[in-house]
Residue frames relative to the residue before (quaternion, step in Angstrom):
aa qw qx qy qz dx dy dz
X 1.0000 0.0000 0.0000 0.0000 0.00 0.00 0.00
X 0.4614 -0.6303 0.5465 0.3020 3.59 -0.98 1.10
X 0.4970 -0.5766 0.5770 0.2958 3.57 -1.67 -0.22
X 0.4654 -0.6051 0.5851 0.2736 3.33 -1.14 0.55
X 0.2583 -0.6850 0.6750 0.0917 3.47 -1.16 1.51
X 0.2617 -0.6365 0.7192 0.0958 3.53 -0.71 1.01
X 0.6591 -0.4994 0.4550 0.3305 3.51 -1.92 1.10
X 0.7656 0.3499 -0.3713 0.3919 3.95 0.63 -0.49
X 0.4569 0.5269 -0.5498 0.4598 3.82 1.13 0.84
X 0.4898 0.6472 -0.2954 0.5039 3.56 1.31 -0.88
X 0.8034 0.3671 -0.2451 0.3997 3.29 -0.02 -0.95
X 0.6113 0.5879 -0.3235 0.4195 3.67 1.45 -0.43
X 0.5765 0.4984 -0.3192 0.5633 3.22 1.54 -1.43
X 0.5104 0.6387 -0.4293 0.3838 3.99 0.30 -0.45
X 0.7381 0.4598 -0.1615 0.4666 3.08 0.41 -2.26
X 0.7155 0.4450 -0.2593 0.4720 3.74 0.45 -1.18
X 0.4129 0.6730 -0.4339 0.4341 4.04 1.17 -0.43
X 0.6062 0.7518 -0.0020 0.2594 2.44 0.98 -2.02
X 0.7909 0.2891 -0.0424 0.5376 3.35 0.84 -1.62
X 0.6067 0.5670 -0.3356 0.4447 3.11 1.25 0.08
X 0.3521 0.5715 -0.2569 0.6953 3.42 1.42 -1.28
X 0.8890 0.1703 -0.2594 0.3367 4.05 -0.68 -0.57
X 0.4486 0.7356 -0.3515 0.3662 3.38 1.14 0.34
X 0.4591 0.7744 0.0131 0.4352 2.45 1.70 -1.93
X 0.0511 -0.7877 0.5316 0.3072 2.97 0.37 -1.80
X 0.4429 0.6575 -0.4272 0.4347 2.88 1.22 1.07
X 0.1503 -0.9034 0.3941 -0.0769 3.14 0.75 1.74
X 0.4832 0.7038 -0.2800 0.4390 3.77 1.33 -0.56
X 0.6452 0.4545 -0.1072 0.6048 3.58 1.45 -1.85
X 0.9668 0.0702 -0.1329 0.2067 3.80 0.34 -0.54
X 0.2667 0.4592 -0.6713 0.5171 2.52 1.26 2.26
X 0.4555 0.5705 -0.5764 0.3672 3.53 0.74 0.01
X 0.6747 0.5239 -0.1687 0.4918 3.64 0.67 -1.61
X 0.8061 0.3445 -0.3793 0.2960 3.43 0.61 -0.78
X 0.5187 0.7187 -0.1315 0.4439 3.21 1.90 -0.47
X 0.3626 0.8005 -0.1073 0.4649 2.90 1.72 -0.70
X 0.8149 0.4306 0.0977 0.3755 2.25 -0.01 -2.42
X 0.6966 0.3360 -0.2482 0.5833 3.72 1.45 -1.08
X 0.3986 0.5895 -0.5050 0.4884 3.62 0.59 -0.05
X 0.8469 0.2396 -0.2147 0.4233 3.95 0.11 -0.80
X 0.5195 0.5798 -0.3734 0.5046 3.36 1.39 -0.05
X 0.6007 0.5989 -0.3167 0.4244 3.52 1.03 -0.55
X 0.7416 0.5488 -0.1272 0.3644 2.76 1.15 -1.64
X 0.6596 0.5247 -0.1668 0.5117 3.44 1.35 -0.99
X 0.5404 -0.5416 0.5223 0.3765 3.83 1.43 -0.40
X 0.3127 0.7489 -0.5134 0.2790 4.00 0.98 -0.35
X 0.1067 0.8535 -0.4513 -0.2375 3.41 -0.15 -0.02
X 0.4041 0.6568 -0.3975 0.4973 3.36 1.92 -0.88
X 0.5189 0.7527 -0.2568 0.3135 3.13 0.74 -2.15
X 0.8149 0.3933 -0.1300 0.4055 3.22 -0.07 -1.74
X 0.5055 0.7364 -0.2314 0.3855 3.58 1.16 -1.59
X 0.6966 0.4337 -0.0928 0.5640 3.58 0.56 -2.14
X 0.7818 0.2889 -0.3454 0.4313 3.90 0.24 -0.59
X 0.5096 0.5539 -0.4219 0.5055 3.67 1.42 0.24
X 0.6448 0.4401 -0.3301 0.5306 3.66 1.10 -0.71
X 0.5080 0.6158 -0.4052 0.4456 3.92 0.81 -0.49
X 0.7081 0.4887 -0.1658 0.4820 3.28 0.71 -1.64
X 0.7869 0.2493 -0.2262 0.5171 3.61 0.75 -0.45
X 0.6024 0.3671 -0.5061 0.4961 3.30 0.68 0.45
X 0.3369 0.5361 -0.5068 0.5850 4.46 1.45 -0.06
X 0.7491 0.3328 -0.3835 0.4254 4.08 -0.08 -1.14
X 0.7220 0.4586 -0.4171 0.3073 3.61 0.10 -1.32
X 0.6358 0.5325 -0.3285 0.4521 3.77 0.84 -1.13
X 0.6200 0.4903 -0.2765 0.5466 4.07 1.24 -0.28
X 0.7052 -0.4165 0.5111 0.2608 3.54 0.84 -0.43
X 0.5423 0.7326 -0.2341 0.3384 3.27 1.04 -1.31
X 0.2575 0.8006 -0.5402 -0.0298 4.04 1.08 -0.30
X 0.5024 0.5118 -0.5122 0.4726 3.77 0.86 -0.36
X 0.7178 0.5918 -0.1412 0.3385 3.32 -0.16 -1.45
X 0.4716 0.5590 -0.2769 0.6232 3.58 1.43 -0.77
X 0.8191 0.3781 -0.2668 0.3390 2.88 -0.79 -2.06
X 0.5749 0.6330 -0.3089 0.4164 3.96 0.81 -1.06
X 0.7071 0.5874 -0.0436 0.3913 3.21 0.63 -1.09
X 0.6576 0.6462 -0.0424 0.3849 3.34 1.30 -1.82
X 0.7882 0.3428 -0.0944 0.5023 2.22 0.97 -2.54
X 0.3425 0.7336 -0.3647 0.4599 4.20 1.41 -0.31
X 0.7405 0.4361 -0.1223 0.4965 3.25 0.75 -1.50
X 0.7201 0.4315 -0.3294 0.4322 3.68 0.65 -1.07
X 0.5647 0.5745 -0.3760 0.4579 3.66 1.25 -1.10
X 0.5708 0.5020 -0.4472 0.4714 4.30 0.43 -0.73
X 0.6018 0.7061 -0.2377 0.2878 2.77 0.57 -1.75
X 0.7905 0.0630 -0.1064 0.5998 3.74 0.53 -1.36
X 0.2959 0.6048 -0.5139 0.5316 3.57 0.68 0.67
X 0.8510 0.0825 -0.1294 0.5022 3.72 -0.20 -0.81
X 0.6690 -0.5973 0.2864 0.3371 3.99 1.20 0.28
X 0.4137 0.7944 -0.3595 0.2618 3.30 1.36 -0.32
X 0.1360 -0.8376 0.5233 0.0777 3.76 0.78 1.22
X 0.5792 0.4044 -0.5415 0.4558 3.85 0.29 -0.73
X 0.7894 0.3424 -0.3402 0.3794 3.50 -0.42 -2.15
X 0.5122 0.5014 -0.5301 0.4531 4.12 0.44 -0.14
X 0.7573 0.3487 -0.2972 0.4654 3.85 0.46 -0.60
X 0.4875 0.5958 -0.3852 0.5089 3.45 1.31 0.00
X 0.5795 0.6470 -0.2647 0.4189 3.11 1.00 -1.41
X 0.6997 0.4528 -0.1642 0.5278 3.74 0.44 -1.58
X 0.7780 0.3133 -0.3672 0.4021 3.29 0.18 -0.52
X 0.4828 0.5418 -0.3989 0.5606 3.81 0.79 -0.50
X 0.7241 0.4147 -0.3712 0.4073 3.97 0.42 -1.12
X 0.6891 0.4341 -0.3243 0.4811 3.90 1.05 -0.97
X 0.4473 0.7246 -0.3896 0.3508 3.44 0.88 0.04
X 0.6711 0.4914 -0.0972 0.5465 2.98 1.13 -1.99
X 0.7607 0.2528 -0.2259 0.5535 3.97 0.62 -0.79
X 0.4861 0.5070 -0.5504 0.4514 3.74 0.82 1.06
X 0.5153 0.6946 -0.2579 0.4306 3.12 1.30 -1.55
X 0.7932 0.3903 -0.0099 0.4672 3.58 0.83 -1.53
X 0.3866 -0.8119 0.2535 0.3565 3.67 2.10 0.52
X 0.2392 0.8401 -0.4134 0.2572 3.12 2.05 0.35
X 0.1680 -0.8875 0.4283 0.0249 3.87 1.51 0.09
X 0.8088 0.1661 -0.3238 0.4619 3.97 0.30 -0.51
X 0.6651 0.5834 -0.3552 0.3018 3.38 0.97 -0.38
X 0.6484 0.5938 -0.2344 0.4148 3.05 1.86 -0.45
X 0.4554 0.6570 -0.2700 0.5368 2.92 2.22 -0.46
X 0.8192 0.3492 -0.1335 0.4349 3.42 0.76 -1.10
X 0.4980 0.4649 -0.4151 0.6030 3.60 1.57 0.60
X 0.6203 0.5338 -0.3057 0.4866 3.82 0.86 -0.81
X 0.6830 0.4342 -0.3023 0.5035 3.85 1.00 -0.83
X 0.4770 0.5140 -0.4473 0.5552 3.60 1.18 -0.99
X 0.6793 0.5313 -0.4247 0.2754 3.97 -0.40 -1.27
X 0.7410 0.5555 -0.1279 0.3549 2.94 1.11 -1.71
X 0.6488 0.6854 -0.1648 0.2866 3.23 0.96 -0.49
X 0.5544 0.5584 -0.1239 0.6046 2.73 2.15 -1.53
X 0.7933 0.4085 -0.2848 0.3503 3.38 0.85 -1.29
X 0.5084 0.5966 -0.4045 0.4712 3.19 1.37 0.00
X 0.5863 0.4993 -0.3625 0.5250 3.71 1.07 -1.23
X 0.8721 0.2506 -0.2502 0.3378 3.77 0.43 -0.60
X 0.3962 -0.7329 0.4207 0.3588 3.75 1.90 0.62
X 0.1065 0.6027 -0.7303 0.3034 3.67 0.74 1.54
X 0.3782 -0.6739 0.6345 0.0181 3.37 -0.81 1.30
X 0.9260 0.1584 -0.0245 0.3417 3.22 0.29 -0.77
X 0.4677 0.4935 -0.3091 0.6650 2.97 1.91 0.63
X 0.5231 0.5065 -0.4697 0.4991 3.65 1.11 -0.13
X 0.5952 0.6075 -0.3831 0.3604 3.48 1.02 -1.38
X 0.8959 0.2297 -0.1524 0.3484 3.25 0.47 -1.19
X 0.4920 0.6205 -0.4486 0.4145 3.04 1.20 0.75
X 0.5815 0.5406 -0.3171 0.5186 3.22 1.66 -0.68
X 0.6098 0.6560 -0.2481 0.3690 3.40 0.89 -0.84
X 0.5417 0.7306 -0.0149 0.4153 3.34 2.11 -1.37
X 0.8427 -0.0092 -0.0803 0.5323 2.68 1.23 -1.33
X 0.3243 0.6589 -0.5835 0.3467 3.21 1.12 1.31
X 0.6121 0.5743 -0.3417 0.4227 3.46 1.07 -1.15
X 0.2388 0.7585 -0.3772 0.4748 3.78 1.83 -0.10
X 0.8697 0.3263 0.1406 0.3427 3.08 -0.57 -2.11
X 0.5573 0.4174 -0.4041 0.5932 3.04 1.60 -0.26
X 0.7302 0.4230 -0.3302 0.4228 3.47 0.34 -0.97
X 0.7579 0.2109 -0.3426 0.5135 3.88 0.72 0.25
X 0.8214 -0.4480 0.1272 0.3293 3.58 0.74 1.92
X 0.4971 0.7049 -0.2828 0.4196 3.39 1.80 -1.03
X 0.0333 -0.8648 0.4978 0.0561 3.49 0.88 0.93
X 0.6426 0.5515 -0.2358 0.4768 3.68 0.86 -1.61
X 0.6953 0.3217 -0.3844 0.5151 3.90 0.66 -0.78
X 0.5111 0.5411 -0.4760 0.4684 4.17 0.82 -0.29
X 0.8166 0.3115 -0.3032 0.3798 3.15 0.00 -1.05
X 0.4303 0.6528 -0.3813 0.4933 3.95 1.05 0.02
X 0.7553 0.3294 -0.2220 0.5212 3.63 0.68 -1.14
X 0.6614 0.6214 -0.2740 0.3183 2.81 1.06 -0.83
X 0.4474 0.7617 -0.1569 0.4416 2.97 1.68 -1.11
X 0.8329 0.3207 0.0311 0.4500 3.34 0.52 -1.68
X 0.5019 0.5596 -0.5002 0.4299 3.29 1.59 0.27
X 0.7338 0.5216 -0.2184 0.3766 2.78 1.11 -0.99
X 0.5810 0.6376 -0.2158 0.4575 3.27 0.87 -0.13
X 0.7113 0.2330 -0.2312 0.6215 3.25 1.40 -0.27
X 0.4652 0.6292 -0.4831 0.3928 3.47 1.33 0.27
X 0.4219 0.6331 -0.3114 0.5694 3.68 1.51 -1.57
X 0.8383 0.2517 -0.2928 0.3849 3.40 -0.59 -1.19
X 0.6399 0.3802 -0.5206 0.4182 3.94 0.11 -0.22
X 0.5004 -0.5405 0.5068 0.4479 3.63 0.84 -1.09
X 0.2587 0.8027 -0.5038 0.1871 3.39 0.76 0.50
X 0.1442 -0.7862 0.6006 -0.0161 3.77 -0.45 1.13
X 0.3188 -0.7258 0.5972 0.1224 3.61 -0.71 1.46
């Protein structure tokens, strides 16, 4: 006797369609899939679920250009996100959002989503999300002349890269 696929295996095979289809670059096919994929999270009450195919969708816009579309999407995602407590994907969240308002030379806000990120990942000893958050907002300080504070963060990204083993 086969198993019973339940609508939240469905929605993975979608999402993961998805990431394939965007490897690809075939970016047209996996918002279809990722959409899809939130459409049945929604339906089912998913909320993580629902959260992650909002961050798909806004990382499909940001890689298009799309910064409206992103941020919409992002901020959707970040709002589940601390709604249901989810402290990493909430620091995921921030950093994907300061991304989008660096991208846009928007410069303090990206500072002040990158420090939010950083904070959590520190509260939760993400090791390697601190790294690149520190790393985040050196490229900050570098880009507004602030060489001595870049090379500080910078400093300490590395440093905790070394220590996990991180191989470039």
């Amino acid at each position: 006797e086969g198993e019973i696929i339940n609508k939240s295996d469905i929605a993975a095979s979608l999402n993961n369609i998805g990431t394939i289809h965007n490897s690809n670059g075939q970016l047209k096919d996996a918002l279809v899939y990722y959409s899809r994929s939130l459409k049945i999270r929604d339906e089912i009450g998913d909320k993580k679920g629902v959260a992650f195919s909002l961050n798909n969708i806004a990382s499909l816009y940001a890689s298009q250009g799309k910064t409206k579309e992103a941020l919409a999407c992002y901020d959707s995602s970040l709002k589940i996100l601390e709604e249901i407590g989810n402290k990493a994907g909430i620091a995921s969240s921030l950093n994907n959002i300061g991304a989008i308002y660096n991208t846009q030379g928007q410069q303090e806000e990206a500072l002040d989503y990158y420090t939010r990120s950083l904070k959590i990942r520190k509260e939760l000893g993400a090791k390697e999300g601190i790294a690149i958050s520190l790393n985040n907002i050196g490229y900050i300080y570098k880009d507004q002349g602030q060489l001595k504070e870049a090379l500080d963060y910078f400093s300490r990204s590395l440093k905790i890269l070394e220590e996990i083993g991180f191989k470039a």
